[in-house]
C-alpha positions in Angstrom: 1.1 66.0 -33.5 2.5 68.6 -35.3 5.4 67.3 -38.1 7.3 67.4 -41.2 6.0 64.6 -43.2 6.3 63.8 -46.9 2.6 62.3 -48.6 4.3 59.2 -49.1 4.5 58.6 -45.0 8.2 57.9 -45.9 10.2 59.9 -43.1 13.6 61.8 -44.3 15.4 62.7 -41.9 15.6 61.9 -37.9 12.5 64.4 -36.8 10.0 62.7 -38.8 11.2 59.6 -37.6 11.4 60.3 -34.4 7.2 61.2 -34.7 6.9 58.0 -36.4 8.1 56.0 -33.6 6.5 57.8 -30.9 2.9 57.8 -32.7 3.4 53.7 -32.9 4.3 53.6 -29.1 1.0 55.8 -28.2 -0.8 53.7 -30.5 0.1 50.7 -29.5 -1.5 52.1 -25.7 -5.5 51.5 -25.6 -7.6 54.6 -25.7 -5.3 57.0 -28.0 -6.5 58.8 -31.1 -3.5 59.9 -32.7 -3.7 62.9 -36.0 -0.5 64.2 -37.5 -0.7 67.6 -39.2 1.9 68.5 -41.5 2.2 71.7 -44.6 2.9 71.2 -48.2 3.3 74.1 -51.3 0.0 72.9 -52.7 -2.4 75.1 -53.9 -4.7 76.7 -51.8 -7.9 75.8 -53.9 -7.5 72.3 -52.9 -8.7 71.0 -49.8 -6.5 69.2 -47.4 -5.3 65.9 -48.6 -6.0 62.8 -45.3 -4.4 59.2 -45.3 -4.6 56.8 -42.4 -2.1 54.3 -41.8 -2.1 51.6 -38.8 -4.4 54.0 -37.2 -3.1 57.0 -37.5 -4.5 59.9 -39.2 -2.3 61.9 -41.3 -3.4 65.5 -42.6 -1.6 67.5 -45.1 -2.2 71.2 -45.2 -1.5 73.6 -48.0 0.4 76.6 -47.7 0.0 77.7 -51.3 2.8 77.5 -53.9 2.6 81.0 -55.5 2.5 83.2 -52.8 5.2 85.7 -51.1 6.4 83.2 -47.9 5.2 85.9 -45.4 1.4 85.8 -47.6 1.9 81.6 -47.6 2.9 81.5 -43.7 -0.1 83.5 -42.6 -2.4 81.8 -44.8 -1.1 78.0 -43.3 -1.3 79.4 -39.8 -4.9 80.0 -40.4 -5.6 77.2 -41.9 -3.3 74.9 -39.7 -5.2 76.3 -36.4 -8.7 76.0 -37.9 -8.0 72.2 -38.6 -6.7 72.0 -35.0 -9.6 73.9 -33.6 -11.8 71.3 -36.4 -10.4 68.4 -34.3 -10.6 69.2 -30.5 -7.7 67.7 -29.3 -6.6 66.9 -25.8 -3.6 68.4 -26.5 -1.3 69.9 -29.1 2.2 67.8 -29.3 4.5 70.1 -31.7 7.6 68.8 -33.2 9.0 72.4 -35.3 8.6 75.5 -33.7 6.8 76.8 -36.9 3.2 78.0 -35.9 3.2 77.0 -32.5 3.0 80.5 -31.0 -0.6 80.3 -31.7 -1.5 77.2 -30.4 -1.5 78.3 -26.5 -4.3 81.0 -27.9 -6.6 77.7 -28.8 -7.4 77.0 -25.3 -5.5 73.9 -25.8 -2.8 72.2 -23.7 0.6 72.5 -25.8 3.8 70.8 -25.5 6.7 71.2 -27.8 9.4 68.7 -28.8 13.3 70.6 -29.8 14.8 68.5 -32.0 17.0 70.7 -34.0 19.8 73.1 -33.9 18.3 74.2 -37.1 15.4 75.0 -35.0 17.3 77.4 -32.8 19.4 79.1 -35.3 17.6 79.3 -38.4 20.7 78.7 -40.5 19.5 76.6 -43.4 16.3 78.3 -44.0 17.3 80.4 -47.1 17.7 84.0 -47.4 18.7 86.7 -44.3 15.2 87.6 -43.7 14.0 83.9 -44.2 15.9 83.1 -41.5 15.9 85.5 -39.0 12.1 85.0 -39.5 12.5 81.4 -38.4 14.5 82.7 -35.7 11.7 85.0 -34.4 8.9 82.4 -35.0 11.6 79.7 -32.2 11.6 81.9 -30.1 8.4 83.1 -29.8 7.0 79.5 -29.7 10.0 79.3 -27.2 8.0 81.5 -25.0 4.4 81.1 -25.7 4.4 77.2 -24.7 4.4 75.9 -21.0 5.9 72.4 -21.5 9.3 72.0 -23.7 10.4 68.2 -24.3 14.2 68.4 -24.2 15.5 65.2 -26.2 19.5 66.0 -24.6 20.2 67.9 -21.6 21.9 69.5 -24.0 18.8 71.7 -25.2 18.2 72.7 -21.7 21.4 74.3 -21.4 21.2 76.1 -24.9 17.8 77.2 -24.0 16.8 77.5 -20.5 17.5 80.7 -20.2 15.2 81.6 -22.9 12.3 80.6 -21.5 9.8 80.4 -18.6 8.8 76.8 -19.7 9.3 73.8 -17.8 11.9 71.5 -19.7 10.8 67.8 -19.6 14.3 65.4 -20.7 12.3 62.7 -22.6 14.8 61.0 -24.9 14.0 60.0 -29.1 12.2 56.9 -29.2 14.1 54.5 -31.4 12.6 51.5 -33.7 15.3 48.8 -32.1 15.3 45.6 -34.3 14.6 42.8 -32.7 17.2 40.6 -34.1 20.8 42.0 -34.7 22.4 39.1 -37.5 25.7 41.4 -38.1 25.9 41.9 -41.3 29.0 43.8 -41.4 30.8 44.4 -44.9 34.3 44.6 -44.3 35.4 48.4 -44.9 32.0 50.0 -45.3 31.4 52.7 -43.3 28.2 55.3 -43.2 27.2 58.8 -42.9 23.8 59.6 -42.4 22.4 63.2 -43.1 20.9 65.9 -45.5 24.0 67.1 -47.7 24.0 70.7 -46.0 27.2 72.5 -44.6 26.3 71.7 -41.1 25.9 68.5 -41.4 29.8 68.6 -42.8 30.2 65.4 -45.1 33.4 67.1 -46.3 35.1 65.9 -42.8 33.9 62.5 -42.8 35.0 62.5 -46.8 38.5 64.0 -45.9 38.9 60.9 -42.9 38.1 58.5 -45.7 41.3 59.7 -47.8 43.4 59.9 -44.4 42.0 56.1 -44.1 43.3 54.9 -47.4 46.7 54.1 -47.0 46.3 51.5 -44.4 42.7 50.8 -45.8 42.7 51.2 -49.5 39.4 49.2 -49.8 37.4 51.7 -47.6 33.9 52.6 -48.5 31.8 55.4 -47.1 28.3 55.4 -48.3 26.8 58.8 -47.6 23.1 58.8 -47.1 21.2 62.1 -47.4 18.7 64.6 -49.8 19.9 67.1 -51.7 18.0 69.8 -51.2 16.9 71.7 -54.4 17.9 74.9 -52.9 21.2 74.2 -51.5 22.8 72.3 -54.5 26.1 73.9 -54.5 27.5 71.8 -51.0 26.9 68.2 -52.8 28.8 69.4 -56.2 31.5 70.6 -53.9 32.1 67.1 -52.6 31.8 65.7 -55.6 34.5 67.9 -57.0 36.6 66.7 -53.6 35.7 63.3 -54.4 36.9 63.1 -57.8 39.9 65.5 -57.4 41.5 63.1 -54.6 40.7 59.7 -56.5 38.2 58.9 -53.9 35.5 57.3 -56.7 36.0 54.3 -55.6 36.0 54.6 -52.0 33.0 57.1 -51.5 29.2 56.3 -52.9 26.2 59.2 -52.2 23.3 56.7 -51.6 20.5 59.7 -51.9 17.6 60.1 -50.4 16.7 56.3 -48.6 13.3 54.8 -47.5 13.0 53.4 -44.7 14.1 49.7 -45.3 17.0 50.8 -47.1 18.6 53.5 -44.8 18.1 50.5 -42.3 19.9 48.2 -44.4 23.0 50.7 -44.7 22.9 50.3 -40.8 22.7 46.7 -41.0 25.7 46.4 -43.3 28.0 49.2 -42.5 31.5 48.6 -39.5 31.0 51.6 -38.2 28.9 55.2 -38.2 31.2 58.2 -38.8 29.7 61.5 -37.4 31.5 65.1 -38.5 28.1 67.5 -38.1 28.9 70.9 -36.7 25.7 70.9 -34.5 23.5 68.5 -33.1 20.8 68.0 -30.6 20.6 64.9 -30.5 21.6 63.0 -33.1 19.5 60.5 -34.4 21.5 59.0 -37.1 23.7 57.6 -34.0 21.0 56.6 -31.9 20.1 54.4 -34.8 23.3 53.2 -35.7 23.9 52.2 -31.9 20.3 50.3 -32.3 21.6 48.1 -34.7 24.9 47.9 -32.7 27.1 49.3 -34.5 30.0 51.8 -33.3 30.1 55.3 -33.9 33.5 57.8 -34.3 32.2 60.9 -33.7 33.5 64.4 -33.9 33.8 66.2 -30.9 31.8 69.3 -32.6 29.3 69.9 -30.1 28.9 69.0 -26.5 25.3 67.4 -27.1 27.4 64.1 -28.3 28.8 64.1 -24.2 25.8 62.9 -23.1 24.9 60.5 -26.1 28.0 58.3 -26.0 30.6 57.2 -23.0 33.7 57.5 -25.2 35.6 54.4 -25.6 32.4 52.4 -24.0 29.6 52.7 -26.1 31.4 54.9 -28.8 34.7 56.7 -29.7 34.7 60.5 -29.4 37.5 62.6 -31.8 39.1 65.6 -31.7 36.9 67.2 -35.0 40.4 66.6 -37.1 39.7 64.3 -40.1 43.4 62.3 -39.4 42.3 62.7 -36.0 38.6 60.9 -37.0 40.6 58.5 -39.1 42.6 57.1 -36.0 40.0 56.9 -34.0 38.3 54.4 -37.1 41.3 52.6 -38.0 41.0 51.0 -34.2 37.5 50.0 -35.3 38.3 48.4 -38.8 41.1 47.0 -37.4 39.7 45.2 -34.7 36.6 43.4 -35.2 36.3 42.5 -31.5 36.4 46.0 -30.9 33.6 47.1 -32.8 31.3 44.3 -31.3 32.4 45.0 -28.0 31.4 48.8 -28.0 28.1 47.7 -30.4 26.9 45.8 -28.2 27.1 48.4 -24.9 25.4 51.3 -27.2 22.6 48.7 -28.3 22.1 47.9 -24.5 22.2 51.4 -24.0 19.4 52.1 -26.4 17.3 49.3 -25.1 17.4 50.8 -21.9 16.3 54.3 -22.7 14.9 55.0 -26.4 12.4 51.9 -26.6 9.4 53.4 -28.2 6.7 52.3 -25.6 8.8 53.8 -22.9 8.8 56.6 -24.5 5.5 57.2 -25.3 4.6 56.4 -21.8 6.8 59.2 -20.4 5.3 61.1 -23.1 1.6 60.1 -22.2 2.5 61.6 -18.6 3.3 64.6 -19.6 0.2 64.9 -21.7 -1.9 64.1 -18.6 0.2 66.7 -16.5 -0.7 69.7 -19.0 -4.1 68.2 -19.5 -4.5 68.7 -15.7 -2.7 71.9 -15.4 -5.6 73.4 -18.0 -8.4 71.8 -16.1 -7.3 73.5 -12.7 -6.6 77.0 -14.7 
């Protein structure tokens, strides 16, 4: 497996969890030796850093911190492929398009997981040439691999034409508690992402204020990094937040671990959703795992195929008064909320459980394993 992973094993965002959940389904099948490489900015002089956990085998390689990106990037592939090459896997499973072009050249079946927008345009990466290097590396990797994992239909349709790889629709595996005690907190609702313009906290902030009139005890806690190179977003809500009175009805919860980000889904009414582009959204599939109800802004047509509006979810014209509506019905009708919970947890059950995954995932493997064999 190929991933973004921090040395603390603590996943950030919804890719890393989603690797986390779909290494414990393979695990939990007999005869799987699972490694997860990821890249850090340490220095170069220092060899790789390995921790295992519940028999998995994590290895962190170093790009080098001083370098020029291009000098780091070159320097990581090498090393990145020469661990791979050190291993002799069955097969390659990346999860970011970054250095996969040159897996296919190993001689080693590859599959590739999209589970980004940010994957396909390159926006958040930095400066112009940062990203339009990202850009070129997608699509390359686009190209070099034979089997794409497609978490939406969605990505098929953005990218089939791109590509002479077979798209494979495998769904996120989700971790789905076992045991859902709803413990809603009257009034609190959630918003799950990294504080970047995309993901558009501004909208689910502005549907808070429209909310405050009928609901003047409304709480949105916002759970998300910061990134250190995009600061400027999170002080421009801040500013919003405390222009429009809203201290008391908006708290930014940071950067979670895993217990507590699952706590905030424990405890919250209802999920709002405002991000400009999505995949497949993984802060929903969550929220509808612990059966809670989503209002989600109509932004992109990936969330079509995630939710059955007014079923399993309640889609919104992207509007915030338009987003506060659609969440008054759910704070205002407990029923309501349980009703539509309870569909998207079924929903979840049915398609995102992690050994289901991994199975459909484990066929695939044996498909491109097979497909080598006979070349």
């Amino acid at each position: 497996m190929l991933g973004l992973y921090s040395k603390d094993l603590e996943p950030t965002s919804g890719q890393p969890r989603a690797v986390q959940n779909l290494c414990r389904g393979i695990n939990a099948r007999p005869g799987n030796e699972i490694h997860v490489l990821s890249y850090d900015d340490g220095p170069e002089s220092l060899d790789e850093e390995v921790i295992v956990e519940d028999g998995i085998t994590y290895h962190f390689v170093h790009m080098g911190a001083l370098r020029p990106f291009m000098l780091k990037y070159r320097n990581a592939r090498r090393r990145m492929t020469d661990k791979i090459k050190s291993l002799e896997p069955d097969v390659i499973h990346a999860h970011i398009p970054l250095f996969t072009e040159a897996f296919p050249s190993l001689g080693i079946p590859t599959v590739m997981t999209v589970h980004s927008a940010l994957d396909i345009t390159g926006e958040y990466f930095g400066t112009f040439m940062t990203r339009e290097f990202f850009r070129a590396q997608f699509r390359s990797s686009l190209r070099s691999v034979r089997h794409i994992i497609a978490v939406s239909p969605y990505v098929e349709e953005m990218l089939g034409s791109r590509t002479d790889g077979a798209f494979h629709l495998i769904p996120n595996p989700v971790d789905i508690p076992k045991i859902v005690r709803r413990k809603d907190k009257e009034g609190r609702l959630l918003n799950v992402g990294t504080i970047i313009p995309y993901k558009n906290q501004l909208d689910a902030i502005k549907t808070v204020k429209e909310l405050t009139s009928d609901y003047p005890d409304v709480r949105l806690h916002i759970a998300g990094e910061v990134p250190s190179s995009r600061p400027k977003y999170f002080r421009d809500l801040t500013r919003y937040v405390r222009d429009n009175n809203l201290e008391e009805n908006v708290v930014f919860r940071g950067c979670l671990k895993e217990e507590e980000l699952m706590r905030e889904y424990d405890e919250c009414c209802a999920l709002v959703h405002t991000s400009r582009k999505e995949t497949a959204c993984y802060a929903i599939l969550e929220a509808m795992a612990y059966g809670k109800a989503t209002v989600a802004a109509k932004n992109t047509k990936s969330l079509e195929y995630m939710m059955d509006d007014g079923k399993n979810g309640l889609l919104s014209d992207p509007d915030p008064k338009e987003l506060a509506k659609k969440m008054g019905m759910l704070l205002g009708d407990r029923k309501l909320r349980g009703r539509i919970g309870k569909t998207a947890r079924a929903k979840i059950q049915k398609e995102n459980n992690p050994l289901h995954v991994a199975e459909q995932t484990l066929s695939l493997y044996r498909r491109a394993i097979d497909e080598r064999c006979s070349v």
